[in-house]
Each structure stands twice: as C-alpha cells, then as structure tokens.
C-alpha positions in Angstrom: 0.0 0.0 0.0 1.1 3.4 -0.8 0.7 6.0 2.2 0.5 9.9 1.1 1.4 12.1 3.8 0.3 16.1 3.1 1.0 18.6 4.9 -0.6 22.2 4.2 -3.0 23.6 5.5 -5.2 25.7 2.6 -7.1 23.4 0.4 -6.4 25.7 -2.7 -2.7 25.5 -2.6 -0.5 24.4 -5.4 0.3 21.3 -2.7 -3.1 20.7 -3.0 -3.3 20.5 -7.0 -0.1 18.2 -6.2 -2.4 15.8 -3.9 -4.7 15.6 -6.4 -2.8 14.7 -9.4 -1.3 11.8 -7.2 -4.3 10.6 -6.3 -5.4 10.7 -10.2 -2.2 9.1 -10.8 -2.8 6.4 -8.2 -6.6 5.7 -9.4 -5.8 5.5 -12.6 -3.4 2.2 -11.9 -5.7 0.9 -9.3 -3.1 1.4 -6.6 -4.6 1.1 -3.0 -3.4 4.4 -0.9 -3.8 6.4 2.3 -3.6 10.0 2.3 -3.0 11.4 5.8 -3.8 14.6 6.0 -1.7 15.9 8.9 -4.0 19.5 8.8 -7.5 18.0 8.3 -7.0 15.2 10.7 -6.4 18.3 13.3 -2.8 16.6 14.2 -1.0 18.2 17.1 2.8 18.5 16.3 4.2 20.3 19.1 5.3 17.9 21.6 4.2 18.1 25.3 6.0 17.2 28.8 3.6 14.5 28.9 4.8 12.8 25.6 8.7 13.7 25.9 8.2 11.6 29.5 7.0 9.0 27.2 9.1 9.5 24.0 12.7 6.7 25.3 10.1 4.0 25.6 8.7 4.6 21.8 5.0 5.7 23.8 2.3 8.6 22.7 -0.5 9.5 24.1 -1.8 10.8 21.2 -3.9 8.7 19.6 -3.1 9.7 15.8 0.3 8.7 16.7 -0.7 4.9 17.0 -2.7 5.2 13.5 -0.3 6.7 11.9 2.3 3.9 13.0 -0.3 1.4 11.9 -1.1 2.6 7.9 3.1 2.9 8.2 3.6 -0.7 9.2 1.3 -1.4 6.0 3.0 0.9 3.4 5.4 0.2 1.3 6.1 3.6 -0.6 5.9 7.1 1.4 4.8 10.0 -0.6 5.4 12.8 0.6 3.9 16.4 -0.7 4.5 19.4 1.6 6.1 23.0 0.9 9.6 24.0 1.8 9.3 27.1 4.4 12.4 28.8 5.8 14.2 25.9 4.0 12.7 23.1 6.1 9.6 21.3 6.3 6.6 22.8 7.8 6.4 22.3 11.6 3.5 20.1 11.2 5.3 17.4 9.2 8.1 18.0 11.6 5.9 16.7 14.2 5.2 13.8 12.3 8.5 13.0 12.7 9.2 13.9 15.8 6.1 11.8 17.1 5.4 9.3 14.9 8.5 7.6 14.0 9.9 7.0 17.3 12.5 4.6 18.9 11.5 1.2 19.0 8.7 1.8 16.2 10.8 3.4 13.2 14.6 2.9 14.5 16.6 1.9 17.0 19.9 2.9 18.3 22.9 0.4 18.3 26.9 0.6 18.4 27.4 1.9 15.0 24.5 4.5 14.7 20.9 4.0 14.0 19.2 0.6 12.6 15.8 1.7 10.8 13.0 -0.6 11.5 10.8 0.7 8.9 12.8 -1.2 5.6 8.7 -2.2 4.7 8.9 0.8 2.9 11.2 0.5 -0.5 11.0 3.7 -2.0 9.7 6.5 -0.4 9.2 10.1 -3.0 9.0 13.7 -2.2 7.1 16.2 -4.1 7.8 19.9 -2.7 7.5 23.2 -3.4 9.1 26.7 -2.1 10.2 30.2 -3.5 14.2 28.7 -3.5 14.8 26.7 -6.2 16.0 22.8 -5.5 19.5 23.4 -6.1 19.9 26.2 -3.4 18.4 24.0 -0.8 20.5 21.3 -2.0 23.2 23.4 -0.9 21.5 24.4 2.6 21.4 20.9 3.1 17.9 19.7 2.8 18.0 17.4 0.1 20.6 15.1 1.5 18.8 15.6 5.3 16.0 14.2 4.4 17.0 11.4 2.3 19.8 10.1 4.6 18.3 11.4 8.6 14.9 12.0 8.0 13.8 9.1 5.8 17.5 6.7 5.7 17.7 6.8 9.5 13.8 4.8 9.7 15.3 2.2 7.2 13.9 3.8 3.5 16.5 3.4 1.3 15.6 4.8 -1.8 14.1 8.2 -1.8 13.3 10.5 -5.3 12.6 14.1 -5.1 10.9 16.7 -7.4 10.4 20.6 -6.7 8.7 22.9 -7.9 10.1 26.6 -7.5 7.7 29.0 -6.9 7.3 32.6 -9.3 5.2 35.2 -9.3 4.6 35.5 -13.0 4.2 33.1 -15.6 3.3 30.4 -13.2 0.3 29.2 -14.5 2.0 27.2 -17.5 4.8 26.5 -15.5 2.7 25.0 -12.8 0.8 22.8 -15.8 4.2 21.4 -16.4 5.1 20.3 -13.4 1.4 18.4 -12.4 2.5 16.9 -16.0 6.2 15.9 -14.3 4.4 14.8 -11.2 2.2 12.2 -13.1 5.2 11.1 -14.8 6.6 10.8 -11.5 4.3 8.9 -10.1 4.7 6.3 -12.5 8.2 5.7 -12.0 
C-alpha cells in the first residue's frame, strides 16, 4: 500500500493540485493508498511534557500517533507532498517525525549508529514546493537531510525528489508542467 502524507494547510494551494494529481495518478493504476492529512485530521505537532516523559520508551499518548504507526507498518512507498518554508519542512510534518517515527517503532539505536526498522517501505518520494529553487536547498542541506536522517535513518533506502520553484509570473504554464512531471513521476 502506498501512504501519502500532506502537509498544508489551505485546500487551494499548489500542494493541494499536487495531492490531487497523485491521487489521479494512483486511481488510474488501481493502486490502493492512504492519504493522511496531517492539517485535516487536526494533528497536534508540538510535543508536550507528557509525551517527551513517554518519547525513550517509543509511547504517545496521542492517539493519531498509533494510527499513523499502523497505515506505516502497512505501506510500502511514502509520498510525501508538503512545501519548503524557511528551508525546512513545515512544523506540522516535523511533528510527524518527531512523534510518529519513534524509537523502537521506526529505528533503534545500536553501536554503529541508528538501525531503521521501517525497511517495509522500498521507495519512499517527495514532491515539494518553495520560493528557492532545489539546487539552493540542495546546498542548505535539505535534500541530503531528508534522504539520509529523515527518511535513511527509519530504514527507507531509496528516496526520489521533485520541486517545484515557486514565481510570481508566468506560473500558471509552468505549474501545468510540473502536475504533468508529477504524473510522470508517479509512474516511475
């Protein structure tokens, strides 16, 4: 099963047209998908005293946490669509991480560094969009972050990445193009 996770908040974002051309993309081959919707589903990403007291023994008390490890144990490709802000994910999505893939769930630490429980999931693709284009946050670091920490250090070994740099004129053909790139994506 494929697992979207989508994190922005307005429902007429470009992220949005992005979601939905990867759900067309996904129907269209009959794939069988979650999308979880970090802002509809109301997720909480700030971390409380409560939870850090909990986070050494892999525990949450939230109980999105625990669904969200579930649809994980049962995916096999992560999809990620979110937008680049300050040259990092949103702080929602950083929640995810933060909460969701925990010790003893998603990794665990050993001798030589961290072993990533989460191999389940083969190929894991990132669809993104900011105002800096991919090669200046390549060079910030964020690319090579989130393939190797992020996603590498929960046991996904192969991660793909489009972006979509953000203009303020001429977008609308540009942005044709790249739902066009992300279908093609999508089938790769």
């Amino acid at each position: 099963m494929k697992t979207i996770v989508f994190a922005h908040p307005w429902n007429g974002s470009f992220n949005k047209a992005i979601l939905d051309k990867v759900v067309e993309k996904l129907d269209e081959t009959k794939e069988k998908y979650t999308i979880i919707d970090l802002n509809k589903d109301g997720f909480n990403p700030v971390m409380t005293e409560e939870e850090l007291s909990l986070y050494s023994q892999g525990k949450s008390i939230d109980p999105l946490v625990e669904k969200y490890q579930e649809i994980l144990k049962n995916t096999d490709e992560l999809i990620l669509v979110f937008p680049i802000w300050w040259m990092s994910m949103p702080a929602i999505l950083k929640g995810f991480f933060d909460k969701v893939m925990v010790k003893g769930f998603a990794y665990e630490n050993t001798q030589n560094g961290i072993k990533g429980f989460l191999t389940n999931i083969k190929t894991a693709k990132m669809i993104t969009t900011a105002t800096a284009p991919k090669f200046l946050l390549n060079i910030t670091g964020f690319g090579i972050t989130m393939k190797k920490a992020n996603l590498g250090g929960v046991g996904i070994k192969k991660t793909k990445w489009i972006h979509y740099s953000l203009r303020m004129q001429g977008e609308d053909e540009d942005r044709k193009k790249f739902l066009e790139k992300v279908g093609k994506f999508m089938s790769e």
